[in-house]
Structure formats: C-alpha cells, structure tokens
C-alpha positions as CSV (number, residue, x, y, z in Angstrom):
1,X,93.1,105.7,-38.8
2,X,93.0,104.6,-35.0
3,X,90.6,101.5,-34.3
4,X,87.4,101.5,-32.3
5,X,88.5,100.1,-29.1
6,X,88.4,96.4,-28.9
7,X,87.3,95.9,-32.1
8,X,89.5,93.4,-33.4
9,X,87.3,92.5,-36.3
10,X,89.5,94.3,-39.2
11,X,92.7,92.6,-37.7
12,X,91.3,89.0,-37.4
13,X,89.4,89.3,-40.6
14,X,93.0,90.3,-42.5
15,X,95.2,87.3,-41.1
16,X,92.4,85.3,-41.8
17,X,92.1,86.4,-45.2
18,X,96.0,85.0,-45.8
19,X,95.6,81.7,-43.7
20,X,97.9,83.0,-41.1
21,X,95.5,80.8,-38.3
22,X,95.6,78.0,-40.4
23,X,97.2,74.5,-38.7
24,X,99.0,74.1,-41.6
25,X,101.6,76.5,-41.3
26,X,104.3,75.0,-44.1
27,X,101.5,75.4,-46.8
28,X,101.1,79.3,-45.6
29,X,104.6,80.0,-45.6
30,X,105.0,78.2,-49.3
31,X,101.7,80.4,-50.2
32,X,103.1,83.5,-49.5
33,X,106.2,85.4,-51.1
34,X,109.0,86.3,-49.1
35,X,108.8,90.0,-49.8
36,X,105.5,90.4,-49.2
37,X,105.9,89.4,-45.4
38,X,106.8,92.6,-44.4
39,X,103.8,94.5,-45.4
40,X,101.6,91.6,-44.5
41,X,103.1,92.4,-40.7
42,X,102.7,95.7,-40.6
43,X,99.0,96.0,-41.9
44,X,98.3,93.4,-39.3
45,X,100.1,95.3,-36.9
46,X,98.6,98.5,-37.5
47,X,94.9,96.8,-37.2
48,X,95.4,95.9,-33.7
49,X,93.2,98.3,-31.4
50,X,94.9,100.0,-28.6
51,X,94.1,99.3,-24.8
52,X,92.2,103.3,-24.7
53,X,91.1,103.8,-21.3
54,X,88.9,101.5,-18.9
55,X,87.6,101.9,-15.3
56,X,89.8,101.3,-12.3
57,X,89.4,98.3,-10.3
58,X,90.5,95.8,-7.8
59,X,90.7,93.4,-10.5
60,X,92.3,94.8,-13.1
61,X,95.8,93.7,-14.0
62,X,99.1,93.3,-16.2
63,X,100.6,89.8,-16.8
64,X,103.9,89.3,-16.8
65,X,105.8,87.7,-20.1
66,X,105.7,84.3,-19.4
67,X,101.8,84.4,-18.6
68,X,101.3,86.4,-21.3
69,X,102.9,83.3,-23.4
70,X,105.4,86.0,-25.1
71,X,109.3,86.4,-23.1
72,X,110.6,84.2,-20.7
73,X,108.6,80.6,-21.8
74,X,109.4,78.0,-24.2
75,X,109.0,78.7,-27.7
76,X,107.4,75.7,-28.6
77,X,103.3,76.4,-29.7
78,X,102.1,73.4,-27.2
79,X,104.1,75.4,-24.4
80,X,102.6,78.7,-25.4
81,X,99.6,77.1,-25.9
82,X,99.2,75.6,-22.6
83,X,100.4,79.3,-20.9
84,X,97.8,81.7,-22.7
85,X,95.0,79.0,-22.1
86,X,95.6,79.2,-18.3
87,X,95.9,83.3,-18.6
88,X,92.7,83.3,-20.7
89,X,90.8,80.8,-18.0
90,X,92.1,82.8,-15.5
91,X,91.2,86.5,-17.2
92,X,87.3,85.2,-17.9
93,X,86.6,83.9,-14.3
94,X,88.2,86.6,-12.6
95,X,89.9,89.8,-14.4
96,X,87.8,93.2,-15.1
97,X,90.7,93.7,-17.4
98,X,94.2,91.7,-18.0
99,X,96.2,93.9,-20.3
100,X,99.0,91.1,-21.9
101,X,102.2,92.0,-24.6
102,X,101.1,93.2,-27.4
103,X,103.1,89.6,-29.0
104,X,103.9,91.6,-32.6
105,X,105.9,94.4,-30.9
106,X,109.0,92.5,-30.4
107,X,109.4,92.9,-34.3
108,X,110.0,96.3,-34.2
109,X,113.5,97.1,-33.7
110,X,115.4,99.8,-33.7
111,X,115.8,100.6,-37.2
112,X,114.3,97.9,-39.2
113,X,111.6,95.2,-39.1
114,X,112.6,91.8,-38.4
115,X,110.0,89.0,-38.8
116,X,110.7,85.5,-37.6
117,X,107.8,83.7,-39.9
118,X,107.1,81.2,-38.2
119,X,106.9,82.6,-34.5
120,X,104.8,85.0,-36.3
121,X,101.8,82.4,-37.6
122,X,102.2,81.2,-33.7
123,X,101.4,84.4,-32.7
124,X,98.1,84.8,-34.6
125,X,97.4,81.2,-33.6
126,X,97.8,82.5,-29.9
127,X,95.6,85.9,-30.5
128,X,93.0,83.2,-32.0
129,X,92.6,81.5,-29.0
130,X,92.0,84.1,-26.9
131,X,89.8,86.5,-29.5
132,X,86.2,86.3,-27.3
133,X,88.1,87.8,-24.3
134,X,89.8,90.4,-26.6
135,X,86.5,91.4,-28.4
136,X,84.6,91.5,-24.7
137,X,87.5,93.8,-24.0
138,X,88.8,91.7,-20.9
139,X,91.7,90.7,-22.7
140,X,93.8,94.1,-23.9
141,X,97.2,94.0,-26.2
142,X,99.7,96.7,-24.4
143,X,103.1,97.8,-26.3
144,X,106.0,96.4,-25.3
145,X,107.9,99.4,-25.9
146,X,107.0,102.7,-24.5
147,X,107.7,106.4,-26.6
148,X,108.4,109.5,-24.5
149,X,108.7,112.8,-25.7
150,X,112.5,114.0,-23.8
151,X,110.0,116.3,-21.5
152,X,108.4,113.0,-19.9
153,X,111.3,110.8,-20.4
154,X,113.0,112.7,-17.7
155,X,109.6,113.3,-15.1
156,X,108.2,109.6,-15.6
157,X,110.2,107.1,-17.3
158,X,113.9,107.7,-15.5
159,X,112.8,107.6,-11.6
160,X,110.7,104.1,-12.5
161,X,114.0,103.0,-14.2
162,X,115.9,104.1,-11.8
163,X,113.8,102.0,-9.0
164,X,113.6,99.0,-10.9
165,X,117.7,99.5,-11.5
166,X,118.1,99.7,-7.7
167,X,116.9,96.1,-7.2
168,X,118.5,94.6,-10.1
169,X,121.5,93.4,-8.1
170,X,118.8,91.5,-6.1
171,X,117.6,89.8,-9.4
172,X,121.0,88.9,-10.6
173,X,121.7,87.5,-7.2
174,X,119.1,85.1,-6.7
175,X,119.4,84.0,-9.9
176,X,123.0,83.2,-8.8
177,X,122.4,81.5,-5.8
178,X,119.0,79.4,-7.3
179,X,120.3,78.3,-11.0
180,X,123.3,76.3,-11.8
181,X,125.1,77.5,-15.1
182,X,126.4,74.0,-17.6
183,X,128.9,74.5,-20.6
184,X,127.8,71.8,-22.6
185,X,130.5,70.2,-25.2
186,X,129.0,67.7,-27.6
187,X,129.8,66.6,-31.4
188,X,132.1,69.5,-31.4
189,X,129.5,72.1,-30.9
190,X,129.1,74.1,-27.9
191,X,125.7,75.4,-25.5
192,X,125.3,77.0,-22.1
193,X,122.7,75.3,-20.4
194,X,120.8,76.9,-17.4
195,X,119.3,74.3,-14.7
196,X,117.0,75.8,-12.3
197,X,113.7,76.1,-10.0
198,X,110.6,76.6,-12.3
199,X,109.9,79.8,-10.6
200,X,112.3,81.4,-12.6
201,X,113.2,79.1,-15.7
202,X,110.0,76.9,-17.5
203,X,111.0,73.3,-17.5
204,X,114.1,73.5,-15.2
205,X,115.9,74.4,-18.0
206,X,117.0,76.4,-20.8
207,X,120.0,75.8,-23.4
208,X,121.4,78.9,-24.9
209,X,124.0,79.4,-27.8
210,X,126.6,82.0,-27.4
211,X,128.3,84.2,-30.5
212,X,131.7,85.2,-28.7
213,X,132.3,82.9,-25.8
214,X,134.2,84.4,-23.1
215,X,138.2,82.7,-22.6
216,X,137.3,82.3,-18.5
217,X,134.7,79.7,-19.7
218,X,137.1,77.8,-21.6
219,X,138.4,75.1,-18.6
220,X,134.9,74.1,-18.6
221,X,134.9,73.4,-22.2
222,X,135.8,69.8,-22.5
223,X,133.3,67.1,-23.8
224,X,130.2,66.6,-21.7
225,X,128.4,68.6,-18.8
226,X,130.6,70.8,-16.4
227,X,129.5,72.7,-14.4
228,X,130.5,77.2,-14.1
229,X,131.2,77.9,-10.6
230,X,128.8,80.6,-8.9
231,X,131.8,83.1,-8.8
232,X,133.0,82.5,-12.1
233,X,129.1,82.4,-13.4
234,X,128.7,86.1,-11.0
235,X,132.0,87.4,-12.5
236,X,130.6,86.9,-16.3
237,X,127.1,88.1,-15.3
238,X,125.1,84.8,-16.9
239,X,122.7,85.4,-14.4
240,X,121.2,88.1,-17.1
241,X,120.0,85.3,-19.2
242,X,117.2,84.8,-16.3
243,X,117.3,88.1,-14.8
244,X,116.4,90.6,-18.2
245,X,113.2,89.1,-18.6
246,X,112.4,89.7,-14.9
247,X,113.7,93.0,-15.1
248,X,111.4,94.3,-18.4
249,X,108.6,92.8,-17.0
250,X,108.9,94.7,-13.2
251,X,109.7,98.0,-15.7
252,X,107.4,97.5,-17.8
253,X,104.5,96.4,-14.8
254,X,105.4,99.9,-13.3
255,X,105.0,101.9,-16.5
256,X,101.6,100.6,-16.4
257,X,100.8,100.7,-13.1
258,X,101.4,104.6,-13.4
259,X,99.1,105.0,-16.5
260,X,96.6,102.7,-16.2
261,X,96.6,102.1,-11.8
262,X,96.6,97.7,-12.2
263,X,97.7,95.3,-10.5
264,X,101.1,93.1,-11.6
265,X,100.3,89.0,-12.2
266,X,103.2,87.3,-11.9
267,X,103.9,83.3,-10.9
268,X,107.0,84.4,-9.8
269,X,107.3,85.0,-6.4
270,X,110.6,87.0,-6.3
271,X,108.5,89.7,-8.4
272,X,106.2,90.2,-5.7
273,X,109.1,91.3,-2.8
274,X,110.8,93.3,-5.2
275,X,107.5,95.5,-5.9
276,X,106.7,95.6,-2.3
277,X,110.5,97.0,-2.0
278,X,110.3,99.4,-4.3
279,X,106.6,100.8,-3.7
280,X,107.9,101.1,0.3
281,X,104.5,98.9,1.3
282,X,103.0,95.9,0.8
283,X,102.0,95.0,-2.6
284,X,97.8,95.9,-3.5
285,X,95.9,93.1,-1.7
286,X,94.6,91.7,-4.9
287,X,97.7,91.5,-6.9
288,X,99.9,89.7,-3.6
289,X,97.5,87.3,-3.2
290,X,96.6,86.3,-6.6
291,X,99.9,86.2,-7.7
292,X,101.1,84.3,-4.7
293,X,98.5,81.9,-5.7
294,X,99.9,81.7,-9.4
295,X,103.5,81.2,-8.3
296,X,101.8,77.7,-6.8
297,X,99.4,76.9,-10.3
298,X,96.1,77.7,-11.3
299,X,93.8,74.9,-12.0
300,X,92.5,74.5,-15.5
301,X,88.8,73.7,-15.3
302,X,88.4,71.1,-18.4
303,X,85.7,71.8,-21.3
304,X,85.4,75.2,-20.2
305,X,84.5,77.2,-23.1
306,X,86.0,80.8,-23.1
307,X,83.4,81.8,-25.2
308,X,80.3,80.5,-22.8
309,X,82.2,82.2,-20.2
310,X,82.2,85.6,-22.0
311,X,78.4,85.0,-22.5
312,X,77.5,84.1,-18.9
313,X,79.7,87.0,-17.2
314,X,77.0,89.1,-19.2
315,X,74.0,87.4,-18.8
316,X,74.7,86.7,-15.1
317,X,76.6,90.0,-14.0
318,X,75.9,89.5,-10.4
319,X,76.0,85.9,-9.6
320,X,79.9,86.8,-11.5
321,X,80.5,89.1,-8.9
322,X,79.3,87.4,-5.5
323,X,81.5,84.7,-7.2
324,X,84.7,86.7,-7.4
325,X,84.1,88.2,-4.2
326,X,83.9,84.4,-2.5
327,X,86.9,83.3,-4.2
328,X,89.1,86.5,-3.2
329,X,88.1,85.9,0.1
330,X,88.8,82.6,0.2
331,X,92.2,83.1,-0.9
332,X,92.6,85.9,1.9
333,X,91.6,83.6,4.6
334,X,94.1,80.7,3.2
335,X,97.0,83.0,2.8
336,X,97.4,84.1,5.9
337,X,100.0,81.9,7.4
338,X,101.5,80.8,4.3
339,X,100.7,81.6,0.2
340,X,98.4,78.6,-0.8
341,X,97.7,78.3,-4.7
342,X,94.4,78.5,-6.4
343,X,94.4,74.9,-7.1
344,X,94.5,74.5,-3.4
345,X,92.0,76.5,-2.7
346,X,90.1,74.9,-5.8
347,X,90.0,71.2,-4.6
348,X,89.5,72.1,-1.0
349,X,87.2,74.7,-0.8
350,X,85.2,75.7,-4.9
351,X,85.0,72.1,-5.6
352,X,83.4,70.6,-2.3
353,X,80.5,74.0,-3.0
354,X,80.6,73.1,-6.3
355,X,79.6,68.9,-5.9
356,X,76.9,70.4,-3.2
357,X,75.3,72.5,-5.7
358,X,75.3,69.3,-7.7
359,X,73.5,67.0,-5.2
360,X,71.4,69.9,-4.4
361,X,70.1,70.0,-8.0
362,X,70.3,66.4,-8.6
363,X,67.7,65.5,-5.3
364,X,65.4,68.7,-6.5
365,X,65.2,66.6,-10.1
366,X,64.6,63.0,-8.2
367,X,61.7,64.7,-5.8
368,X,60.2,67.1,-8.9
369,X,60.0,63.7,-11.0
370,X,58.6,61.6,-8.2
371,X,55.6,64.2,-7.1
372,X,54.9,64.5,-11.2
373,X,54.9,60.8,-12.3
374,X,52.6,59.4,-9.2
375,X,49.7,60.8,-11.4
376,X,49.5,57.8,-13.5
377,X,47.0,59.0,-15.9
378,X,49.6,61.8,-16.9
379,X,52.9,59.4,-17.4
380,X,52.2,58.7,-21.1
381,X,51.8,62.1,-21.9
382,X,54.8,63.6,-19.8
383,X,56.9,61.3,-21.3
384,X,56.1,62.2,-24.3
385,X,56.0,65.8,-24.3
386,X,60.0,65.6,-22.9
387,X,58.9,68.6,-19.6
388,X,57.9,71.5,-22.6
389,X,56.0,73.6,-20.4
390,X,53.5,74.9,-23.4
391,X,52.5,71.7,-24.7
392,X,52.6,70.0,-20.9
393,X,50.0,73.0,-19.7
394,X,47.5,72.4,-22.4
395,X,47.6,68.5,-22.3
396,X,47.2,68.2,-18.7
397,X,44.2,70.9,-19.0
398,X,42.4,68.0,-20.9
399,X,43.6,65.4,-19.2
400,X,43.2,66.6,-15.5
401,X,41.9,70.2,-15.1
402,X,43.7,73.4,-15.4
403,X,44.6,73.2,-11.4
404,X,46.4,70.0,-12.1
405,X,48.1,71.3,-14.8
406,X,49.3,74.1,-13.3
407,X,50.8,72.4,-10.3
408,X,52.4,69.8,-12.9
409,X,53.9,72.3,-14.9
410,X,55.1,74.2,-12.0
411,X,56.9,70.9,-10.8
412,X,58.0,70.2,-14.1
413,X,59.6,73.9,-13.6
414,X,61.5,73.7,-10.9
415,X,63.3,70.0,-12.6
416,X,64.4,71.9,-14.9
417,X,65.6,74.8,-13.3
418,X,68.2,75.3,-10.4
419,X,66.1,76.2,-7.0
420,X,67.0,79.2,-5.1
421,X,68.7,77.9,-2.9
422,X,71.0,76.9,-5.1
423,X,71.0,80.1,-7.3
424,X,72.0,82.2,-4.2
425,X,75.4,79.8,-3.4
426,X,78.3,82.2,-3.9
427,X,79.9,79.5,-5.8
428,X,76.6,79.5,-9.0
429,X,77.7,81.2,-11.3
430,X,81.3,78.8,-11.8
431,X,78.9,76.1,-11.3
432,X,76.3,76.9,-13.9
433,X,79.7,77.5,-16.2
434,X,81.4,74.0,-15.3
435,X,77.5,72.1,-16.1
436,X,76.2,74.4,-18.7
C-alpha cells in the first residue's frame, strides 16, 4: 500500500518500536537476531513515503551526497551529524522543498540486499534528526536509483547520461591537477591515501584500501608515504575515487531537475560550471548563488530548534517570506564581483539587522517600564501581577480608574510585544526565531 505523502509516522513508529534510534547501538545490534535484519530493512524501507508531487519554485532544490550526509563524506556519525544538521538549518530557513537521498537505497543492489548494520542504525539516527522538516514535507527522501521502462530509458535517461558523460573527462581532470594520490606502506599493510582541497575531499583526505593493486604502483610501494605521479595517477584513472561521487550526483541532479524542475545545492563549486556547460546558460539564479555561497560555509545559528522553526514558518508565513526574499537579495548584491558565503553575508549584513532589532526591542522595554512605574501607587501591584494584562486591567481599575488602567495595560503591551517597527524589519522573522 503506497503511503500518504509525508507521513512518516508508520516508518518512525516501526524503527522505534526495535530501538533502531537508540544511542546505544551495541545493545540493539545484541537485541536483535541476525536473520531477522533483513526483514527488519525492508519493512522500514517500504514505510518511507515517496516525494509525490509539490509546487514549483525558486526555492526548491536537490542536495548533493555530501550535504545530504549520504556519498562523498566521512562515515563517522559526528561527521554526518554535523552535515545533515547544516542541510536541515539551511532547508527550514530557506527551502520550499530540499529533496535529499533516500539514505536506505544504497542497500539495494543488484540482486540481493546487503545491510551494513551499523551504518544502518546511523541512518535512522540521521532521519531522526531531521523528522519535523520531513513531516512538514520540506525535507523529501528521493531514490537513489532510477527504473525506466526500455521506452523511456532511451527518450530520457540516455541523452542526460550522455551530457553528464561528455564532461566527465573535465571531472577526472581536475581531480588530477587538485589532489595528490599517496601509497601508503606501514606494518606490512598497504592504503592509497588521497590528499586534497575540501571542495572535493571532506577533511583533506581520504585513505582507501585496494583488492587487486595494479603492478605500475608497485615502485611506490616501499615503507612510508610516496607519493603517485599525476601521469602515472591519470594513466590508472584514481581520480574516479573523487570523481564517481561527483559524477552520480550531477546525473542524478539532472534526472530530477527533469521531473521535478529544482534547483542543484552543491558546496562544490566545480558542480556549478559543469551544469552551466551542459545546460548551454548560466545556472538558475537561485541555485548559482546559493550554492556558491555553500562552497564557502553556511553558518550554523546555535540553539536553533528545527522544530520551533517548522512552527514559526507557519504561524508567521509572511514575515518567512520578506525574510527569504532579503536574504536572496543580499546574496545577489554580494556575489556580483566575486561568490561570497552565507556566513559572510551572515556576520556582515543579518547579524548587524539582527542586534538592531535587539536594541530596538530592548529601549521599547526600558521606556514601556519607565512611563508604567512612575505611578507609584501602582508599583506594588505591577510587580506583583508579573505584566498579565487581565489581572493588571482589573487591579488598576480599583486602584486608579479604568482610563488609567487602560493606558497601563496598553504600556504594559507594547513591553511585551515587539513594536511595529520592528515587526516590519525584513530581517523579523530569523530574529523572533534566534530570541524566541
């Protein structure tokens, strides 16, 4: 039975039901039988909704692997972690829709199922983290494989392969010319180790260990660190370590782009020319100079809750969308000379708005409180009371007449309550988020 879109309560309510979100991922794995992890994947599997359909926007978008915390990033949970936190931030401040990999597809091979259990419990963990934005629907799980009847194989699927095929060579190249290729020899065993620019490999570096290791790499296996030379390195095509994952994503970012019309989120910025190459134009507006912005980090905003986020992009629709529109534009007008990050734009443009707001709010408190308490025969009484409006109407009524009371209570009002001013700053509705 297909599930209701976004409605991920029978999947979440499944895993949970065997612990598979649980910290304590040794005790799972010692709970649960080795054959039954099988079924256990493919019930969970089968609960996850699919994206359906959604309206088309300016700021709708596919993430690449590595933001989606899924190929091309280190395995480790703090790593993944740390990525799918900054997607999620990013997806419930700006995105209509982010559509990420679907993180249990890449269990499904060919002919059989295979389950690494304990990346497995990491990806629940993950899905966990980011369950408000998938419930609000902001958030959607796309395959990461694709079926074609042989009909559309041959009318959609080949002339996007063949595109993406075309620039290939300009992958494997400037992985070539930017990452240096290591055979490490230590305590008799041996590793290639890849040492490069963070645009294209997280942390500088990765180590990889090879079945069958080619006989041109042997000079360079004595003990310690030598270094492949570029042609030998070209000749053996390493570069495919760093350019497969770049590859899948730009296929798989065009796949989408033809189904669903989104725009590609990448912090790489050799993605971005190689879509504008392909397409023949410039990349969409929105996806060039977000992503150009990622390629230079986005700025985690500390104690945000995802959750209050989902809640106030509801209750505050519009103040949401005067504050997307300001921050777009701001990013327009910075990158045109030369791509300048959000966290740029963050520290030099949101957060100078953001403290005025603050001072704004915080002198409207000192002069509300100043006008109220020079009535010394109400002082005991507001102070008491702690500003509830009710209770500070009726006293005052008693203690002063209901004009005085009125006036009170309507200063008493606006301490509590953001003036509009202050409500009408583009920047409001990521400042009412940031002080709750």
């Amino acid at each position: 039975m297909e599930k209701t879109q976004n409605n991920f309560d029978q999947f979440f309510d499944f895993v949970d039901y065997y612990g598979l979100h649980s910290d304590e991922k040794n005790r799972v794995i010692g709970r649960i039988q080795e054959n039954e992890w099988v079924e256990i994947f493919q019930k969970a599997s089968g609960l996850i909704p699919r994206p359906g359909t959604f309206s088309s926007s300016a700021f709708n978008f596919t993430a690449n692997g590595r933001i989606s915390a899924f190929t091309g990033t280190c395995e480790a949970l703090p790593c993944r972690i740390k990525k799918v936190d900054q997607l999620a931030q990013f997806s419930a401040l700006y995105a209509d829709v982010m559509m990420i990999y679907n993180p249990l597809d890449r269990y499904f091979g060919d002919h059989e199922i295979r389950i690494d259990i304990n990346r497995f419990i990491d990806d629940i963990r993950i899905l966990h983290r980011i369950r408000p934005l998938l419930d609000a629907g902001i958030i959607k799980l796309a395959p990461a494989k694709f079926s074609y009847c042989n009909k559309h194989y041959h009318e959609h699927f080949i002339p996007i392969k063949r595109d993406v095929e075309v620039f290939n060579s300009l992958i494997e190249e400037q992985s070539i010319e930017y990452v240096d290729f290591f055979v490490v020899s230590e305590n008799g065993s041996k590793k290639l180790r890849l040492v490069g620019p963070e645009d294209l490999i997280e942390h500088g570096r990765i180590t990889i260990l090879l079945s069958d290791w080619p006989s041109e790499l042997e000079p360079y296996m004595r003990d310690g660190v030598n270094q492949v030379p570029k042609e030998v390195a070209r000749q053996l095509n390493l570069s495919r370590f760093v350019a497969r994952d770049i590859y899948f994503d730009l296929l798989k970012y065009q796949i989408e782009d033809q189904r669903y019309n989104v725009n590609y989120l990448t912090d790489r910025a050799l993605d971005n020319q190689i879509i504008s190459a392909i397409s023949n134009q410039n990349t969409r507006r929105n996806s060039a100079i977000i992503s150009d912005g990622l390629s230079h980090s986005v700025p985690i905003i500390d104690n945000l809750s995802i959750e209050r986020l989902v809640y106030l992009r509801k209750e505050e629709e519009d103040s949401f969308k005067v504050y997307r529109d300001a921050v777009s534009e701001a990013l327009r007008l910075a990158n045109k000379d030369e791509p300048t990050g959000l966290d740029k734009i963050y520290q030099e443009t949101i957060l100078p708005e953001l403290n005025r707001i603050s001072m704004r709010v915080k002198n409207a408190k000192k002069s509300a409180s100043r006008q109220i308490l020079t009535d010394a025969s109400v002082v005991s009484i507001f102070l008491m009371i702690g500003l509830h409006d009710q209770s500070l109407s009726q006293i005052l009524t008693l203690a002063g007449g209901a004009r005085l009371a009125f006036d009170l209570a309507t200063k008493a009002n606006s301490y509590l309550f953001p003036t509009e001013e202050v409500m009408n700053n583009k920047y409001y509705f990521l400042w009412k988020a940031v002080n709750g």
